[in-house]
C-alpha positions in Angstrom: -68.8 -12.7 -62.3 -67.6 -10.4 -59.7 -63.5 -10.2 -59.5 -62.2 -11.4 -56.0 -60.2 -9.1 -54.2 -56.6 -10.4 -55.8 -58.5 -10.0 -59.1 -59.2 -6.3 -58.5 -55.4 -5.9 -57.3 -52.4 -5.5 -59.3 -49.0 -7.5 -58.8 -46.2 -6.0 -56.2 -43.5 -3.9 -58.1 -46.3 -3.4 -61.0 -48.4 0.0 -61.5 -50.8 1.3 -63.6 -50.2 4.7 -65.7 -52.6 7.4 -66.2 -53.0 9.7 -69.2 -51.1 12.2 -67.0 -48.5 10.1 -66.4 -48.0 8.4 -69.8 -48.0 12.0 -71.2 -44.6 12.9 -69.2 -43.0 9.3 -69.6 -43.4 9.9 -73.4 -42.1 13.2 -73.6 -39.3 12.0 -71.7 -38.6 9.3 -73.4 -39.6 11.1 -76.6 -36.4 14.1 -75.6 -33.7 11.7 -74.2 -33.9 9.7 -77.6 -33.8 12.4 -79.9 -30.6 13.5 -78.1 -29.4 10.3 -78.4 -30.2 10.8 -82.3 -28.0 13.9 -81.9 -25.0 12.0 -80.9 -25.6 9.3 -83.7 -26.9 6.4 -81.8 -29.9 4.3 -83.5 -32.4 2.8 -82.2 -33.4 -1.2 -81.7 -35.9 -3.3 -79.8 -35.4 -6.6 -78.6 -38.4 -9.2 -77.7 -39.7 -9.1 -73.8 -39.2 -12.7 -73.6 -35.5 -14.5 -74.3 -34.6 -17.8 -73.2 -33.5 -17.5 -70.0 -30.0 -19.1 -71.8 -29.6 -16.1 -73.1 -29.9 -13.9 -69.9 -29.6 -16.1 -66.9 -25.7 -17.1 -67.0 -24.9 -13.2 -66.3 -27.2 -12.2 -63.9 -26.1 -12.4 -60.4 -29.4 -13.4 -58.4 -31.2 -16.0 -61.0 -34.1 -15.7 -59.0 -34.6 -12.3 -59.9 -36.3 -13.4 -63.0 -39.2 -13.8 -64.6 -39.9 -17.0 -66.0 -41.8 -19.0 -68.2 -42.4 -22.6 -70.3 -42.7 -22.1 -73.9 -45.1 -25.3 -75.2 -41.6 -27.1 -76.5 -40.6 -27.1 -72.4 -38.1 -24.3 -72.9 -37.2 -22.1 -69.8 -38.0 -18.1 -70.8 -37.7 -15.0 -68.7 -38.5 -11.2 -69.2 -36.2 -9.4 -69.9 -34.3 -7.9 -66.6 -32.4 -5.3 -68.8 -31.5 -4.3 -72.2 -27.2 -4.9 -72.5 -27.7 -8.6 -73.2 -30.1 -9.1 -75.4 -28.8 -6.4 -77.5 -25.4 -8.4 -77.5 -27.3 -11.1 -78.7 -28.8 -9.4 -81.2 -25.6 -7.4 -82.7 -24.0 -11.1 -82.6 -26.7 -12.3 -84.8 -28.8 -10.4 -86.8 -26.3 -7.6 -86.8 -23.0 -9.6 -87.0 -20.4 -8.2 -89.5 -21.8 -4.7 -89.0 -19.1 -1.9 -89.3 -17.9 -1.0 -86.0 -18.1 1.1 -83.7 -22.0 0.3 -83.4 -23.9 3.0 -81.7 -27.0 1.4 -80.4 -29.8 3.1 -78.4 -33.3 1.5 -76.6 -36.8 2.5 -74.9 -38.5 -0.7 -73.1 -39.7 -2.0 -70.2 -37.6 -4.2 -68.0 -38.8 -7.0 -65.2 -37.1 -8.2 -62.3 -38.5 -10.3 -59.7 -36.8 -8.5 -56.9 -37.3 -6.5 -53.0 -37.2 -3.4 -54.9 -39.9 -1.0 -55.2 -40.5 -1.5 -58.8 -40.5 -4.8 -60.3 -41.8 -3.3 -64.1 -40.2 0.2 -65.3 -38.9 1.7 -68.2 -35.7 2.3 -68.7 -33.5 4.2 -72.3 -29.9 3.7 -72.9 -27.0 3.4 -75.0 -24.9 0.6 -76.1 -21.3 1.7 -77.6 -20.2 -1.7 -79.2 -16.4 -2.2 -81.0 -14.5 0.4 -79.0 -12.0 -0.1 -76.0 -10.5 3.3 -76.4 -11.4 5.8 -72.8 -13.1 7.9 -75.0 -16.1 5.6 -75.9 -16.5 5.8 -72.1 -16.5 9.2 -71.7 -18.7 9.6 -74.6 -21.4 7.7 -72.7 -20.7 9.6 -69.4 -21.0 12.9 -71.1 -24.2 11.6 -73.1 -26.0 10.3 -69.6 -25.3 13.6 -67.7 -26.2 15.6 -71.0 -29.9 13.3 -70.9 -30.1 14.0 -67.1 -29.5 18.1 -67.3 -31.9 17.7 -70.5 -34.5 16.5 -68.9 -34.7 19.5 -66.5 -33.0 18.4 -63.6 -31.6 20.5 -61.3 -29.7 18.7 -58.4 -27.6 15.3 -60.1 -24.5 14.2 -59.2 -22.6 11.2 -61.2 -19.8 8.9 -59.8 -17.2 7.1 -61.6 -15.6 4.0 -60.8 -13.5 1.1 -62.1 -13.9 -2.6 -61.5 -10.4 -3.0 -62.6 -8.9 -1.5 -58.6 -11.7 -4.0 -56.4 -10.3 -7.0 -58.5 -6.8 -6.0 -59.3 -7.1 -5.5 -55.0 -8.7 -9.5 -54.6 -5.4 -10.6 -56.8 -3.1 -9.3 -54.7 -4.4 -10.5 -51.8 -5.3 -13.9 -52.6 -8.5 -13.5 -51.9 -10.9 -16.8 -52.6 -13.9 -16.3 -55.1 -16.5 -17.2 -52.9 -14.9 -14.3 -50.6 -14.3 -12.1 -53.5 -18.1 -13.0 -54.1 -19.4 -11.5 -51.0 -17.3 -9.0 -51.0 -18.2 -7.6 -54.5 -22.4 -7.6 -53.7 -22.2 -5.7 -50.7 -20.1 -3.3 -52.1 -22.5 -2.9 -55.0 -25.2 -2.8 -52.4 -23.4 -0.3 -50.3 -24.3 -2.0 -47.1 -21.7 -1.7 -45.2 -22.1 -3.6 -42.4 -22.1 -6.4 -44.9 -18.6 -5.1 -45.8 -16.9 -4.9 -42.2 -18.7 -8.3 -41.5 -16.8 -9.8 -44.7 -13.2 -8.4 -44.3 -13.4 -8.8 -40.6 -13.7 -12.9 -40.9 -11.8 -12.8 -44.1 -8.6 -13.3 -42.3 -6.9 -11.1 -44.3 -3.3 -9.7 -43.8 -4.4 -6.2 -41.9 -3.0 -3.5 -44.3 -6.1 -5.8 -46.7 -8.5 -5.3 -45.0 -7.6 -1.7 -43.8 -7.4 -1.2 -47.8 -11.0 -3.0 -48.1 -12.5 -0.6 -45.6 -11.0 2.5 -46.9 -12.4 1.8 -50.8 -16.2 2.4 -50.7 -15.0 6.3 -48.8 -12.4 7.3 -51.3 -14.6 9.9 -53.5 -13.7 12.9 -54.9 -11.6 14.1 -57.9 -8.3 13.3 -58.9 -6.0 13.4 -55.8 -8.0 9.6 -55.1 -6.6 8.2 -57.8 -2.6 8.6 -56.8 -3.8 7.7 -53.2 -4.6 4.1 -55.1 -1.2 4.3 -56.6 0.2 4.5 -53.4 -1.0 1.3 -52.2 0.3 -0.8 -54.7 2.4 -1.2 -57.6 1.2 -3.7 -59.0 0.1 -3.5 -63.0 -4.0 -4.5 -63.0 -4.7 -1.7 -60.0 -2.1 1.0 -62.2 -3.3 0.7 -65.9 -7.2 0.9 -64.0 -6.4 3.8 -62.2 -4.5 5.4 -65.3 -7.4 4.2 -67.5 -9.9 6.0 -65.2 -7.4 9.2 -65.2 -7.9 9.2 -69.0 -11.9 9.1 -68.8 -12.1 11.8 -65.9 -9.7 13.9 -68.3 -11.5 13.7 -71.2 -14.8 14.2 -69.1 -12.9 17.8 -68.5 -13.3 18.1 -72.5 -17.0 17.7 -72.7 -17.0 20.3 -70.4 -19.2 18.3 -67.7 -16.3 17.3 -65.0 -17.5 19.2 -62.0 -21.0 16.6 -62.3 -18.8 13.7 -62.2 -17.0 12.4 -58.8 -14.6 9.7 -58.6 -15.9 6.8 -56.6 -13.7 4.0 -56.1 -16.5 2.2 -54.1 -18.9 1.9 -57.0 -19.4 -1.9 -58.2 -22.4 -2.9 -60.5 -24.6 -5.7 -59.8 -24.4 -7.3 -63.1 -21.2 -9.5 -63.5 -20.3 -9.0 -67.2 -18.8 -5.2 -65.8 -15.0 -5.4 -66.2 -13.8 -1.3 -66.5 -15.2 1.7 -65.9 -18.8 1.8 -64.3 -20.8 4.6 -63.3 -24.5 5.9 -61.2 -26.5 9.0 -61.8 -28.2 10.3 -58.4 -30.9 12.9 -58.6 -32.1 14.6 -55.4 -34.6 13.2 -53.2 -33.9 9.7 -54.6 -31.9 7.5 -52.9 -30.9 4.6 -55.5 -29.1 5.6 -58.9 -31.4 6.8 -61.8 -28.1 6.1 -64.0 -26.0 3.0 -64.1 -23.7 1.8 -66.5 -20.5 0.9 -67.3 -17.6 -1.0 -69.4 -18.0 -4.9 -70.1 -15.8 -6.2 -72.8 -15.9 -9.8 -71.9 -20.0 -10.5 -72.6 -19.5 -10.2 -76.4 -17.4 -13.4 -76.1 -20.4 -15.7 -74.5 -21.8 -15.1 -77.9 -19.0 -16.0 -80.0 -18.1 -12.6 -81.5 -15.6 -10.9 -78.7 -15.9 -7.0 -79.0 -15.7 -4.2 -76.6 -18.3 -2.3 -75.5 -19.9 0.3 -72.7 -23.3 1.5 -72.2 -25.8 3.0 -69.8 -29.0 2.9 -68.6 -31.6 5.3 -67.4 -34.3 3.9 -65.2 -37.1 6.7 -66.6 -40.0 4.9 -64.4 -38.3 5.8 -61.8 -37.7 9.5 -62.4 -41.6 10.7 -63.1 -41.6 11.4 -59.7 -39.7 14.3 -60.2 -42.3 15.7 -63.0 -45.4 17.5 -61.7 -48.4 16.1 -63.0 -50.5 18.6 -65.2 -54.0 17.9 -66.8 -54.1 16.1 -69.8 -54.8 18.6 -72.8 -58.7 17.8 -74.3 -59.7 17.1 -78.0 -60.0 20.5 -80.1 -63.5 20.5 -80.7 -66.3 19.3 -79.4 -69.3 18.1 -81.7 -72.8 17.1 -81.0 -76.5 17.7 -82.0 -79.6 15.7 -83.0 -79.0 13.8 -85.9 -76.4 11.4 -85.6 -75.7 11.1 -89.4 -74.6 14.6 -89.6 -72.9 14.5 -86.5 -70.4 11.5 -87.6 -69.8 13.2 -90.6 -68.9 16.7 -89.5 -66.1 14.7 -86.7 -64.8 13.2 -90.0 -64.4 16.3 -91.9 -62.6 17.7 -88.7 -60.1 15.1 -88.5 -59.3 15.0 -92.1 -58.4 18.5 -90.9 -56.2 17.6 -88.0 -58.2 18.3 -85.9 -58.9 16.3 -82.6 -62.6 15.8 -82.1 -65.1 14.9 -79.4 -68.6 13.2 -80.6 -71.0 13.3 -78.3 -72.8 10.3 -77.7 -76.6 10.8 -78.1 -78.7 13.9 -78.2 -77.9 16.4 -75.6 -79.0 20.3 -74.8 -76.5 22.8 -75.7 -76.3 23.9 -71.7 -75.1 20.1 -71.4 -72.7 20.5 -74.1 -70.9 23.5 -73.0 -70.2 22.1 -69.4 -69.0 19.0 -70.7 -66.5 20.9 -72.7 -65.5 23.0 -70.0 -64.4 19.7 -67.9 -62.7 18.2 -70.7 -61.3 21.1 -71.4 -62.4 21.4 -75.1 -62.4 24.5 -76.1 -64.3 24.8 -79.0 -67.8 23.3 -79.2 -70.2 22.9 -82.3 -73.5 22.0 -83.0 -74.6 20.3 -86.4 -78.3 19.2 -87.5 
């Protein structure tokens, strides 16, 4: 039966791969995990479906999942990302592991969103049992390492702290649902969202001047006792001296000058409570990088630990490969009696070799073109 058009079609935000294409995604993948090897992280994989209990409660827009029934009537999703499911898994199967856990992953992730891709794969790192500045920095200096590993020329990372925006919403009073609105269109950088917010907040005016001055503070440290001039109050210092520490220690991995502070940087995932960070390669204009601090999530899974991580959205960065040809078997093998063909391919692979059987007889003229388009070198004729 002939496929109607829809069948023929794949859905929005999905895409096919090549063999061009899935050659570079798994040598990417292939060299950003063996770094991560390097720096003694391990690697797990979670399931694509979890009961949306599991990933639901801590996603912002619950609509931007996938789900499904289960026979029993139980709500699943795909997995949007990797951060939760891996807390629920070092909760579990991994609970009473000695700590600090260094945790790394390769999957696809689905989200049911505007974006351009709804289905891309991401690797990352999960640093779990740590609230010391220097697990943060060690994730920084591993996700600007994977970037520059990779090839990359032009990248830029920015470093902010969620710990300013909210210690800012205390001290002003602000309302949650305000707070709310406030927080996503920061995260989305729109910023006519932003002026729309603070100018019907009704706010106290130095607020909102303060509001409308954070997404443009970036740069290095001189930022940082510009936010100590606003306020005295102890939330906005120990952030600001917390995110001193990180960009200090950056300085010691030798990879400072690729990070900017960026006080206007907020992550779209709620569970972020410290440091948070984006990776930006040229030509793109959405974050290849994010991550961040989040030591509350732990707790929604009844073993409270501290814990940072990043992700690296690798889908999104074969753009910036060339596509090459796809490299063709060794050899080559044909001939007239198929007995002898099918055994000589055998030997060859018990060799190591990668081998081409032609399929029925053909002339040796036939042969040779056929391995000069698939680009097998070596041709051989049996029988």
């Amino acid at each position: 039966m002939l496929r109607t058009n829809l069948g023929q079609r794949i859905p929005e935000g999905m895409r096919d791969l090549l063999p061009e294409e899935i050659v570079i995604q798994e040598r990417l993948e292939a060299e950003v995990l063996s770094l991560f090897g390097q720096w003694s992280y391990q690697k797990v994989l979670t399931p694509t479906l979890e009961f949306s209990a599991c990933v639901q409660p801590d996603l912002e827009q619950a609509d931007s999942l996938y789900k499904f029934f289960d026979r029993e009537g139980r709500i699943l999703a795909m997995r949007p990302e990797l951060t939760i499911p891996i807390a629920r898994l070092v909760s579990t199967r991994m609970r009473g592991s000695a700590l600090p856990l260094r945790l790394c992953y390769g999957a696809d992730v689905y989200r049911n969103t505007s974006v351009r891709h709804r289905e891309f794969r991401q690797v990352g790192v999960e640093l779990v049992g740590s609230s010391h500045e220097l697990a943060d920095a060690e994730v920084i200096a591993l996700a600007v390492e994977a970037i520059a590993g990779l090839g990359i020329k032009n990248y830029q990372f920015n470093l902010g702290h969620m710990g300013i925006f909210s210690g800012l919403m205390l001290e002003a009073g602000v309302d949650e649902g305000l707070q709310a609105k406030l927080e996503e269109a920061l995260a989305r950088k729109d910023m006519v969202s932003v002026e729309k917010c603070v100018g019907q907040s009704g706010l106290p005016e130095r607020v909102q001047e303060l509001l409308l001055r954070l997404p443009h503070l970036h740069g290095g440290e001189e930022i940082l006792d510009e936010v100590l001039e606003w306020s005295a109050r102890p939330a906005i210092r120990e952030a600001v001296e917390s995110l001193r520490r990180i960009y200090q220690y950056l300085n010691d991995f030798g990879i400072q000058e690729n990070v900017s502070l960026d006080l206007g940087i907020l992550r779209g995932f709620s569970y972020y409570t410290g440091a948070v960070f984006e990776g930006y390669v040229s030509g793109m204009g959405f974050p290849v990088v994010e991550g961040g601090r989040y030591d509350t999530l732990y707790a929604d899974f009844g073993v409270p630990q501290p814990a940072t991580g990043f992700a690296i959205h690798l889908g999104n960065l074969l753009e910036q490969f060339p596509l090459s040809p796809t490299e063709g078997a060794d050899v080559l093998v044909y001939g007239s009696d198929a007995k002898l063909i099918i055994h000589q391919c055998q030997v060859l692979r018990a060799k190591g070799k990668r081998v081409e059987m032609a399929l029925g007889v053909i002339e040796n003229e036939v042969a040779q073109a056929m391995a000069h388009q698939r680009r097998i070198p070596e041709v051989i004729c049996v029988g």
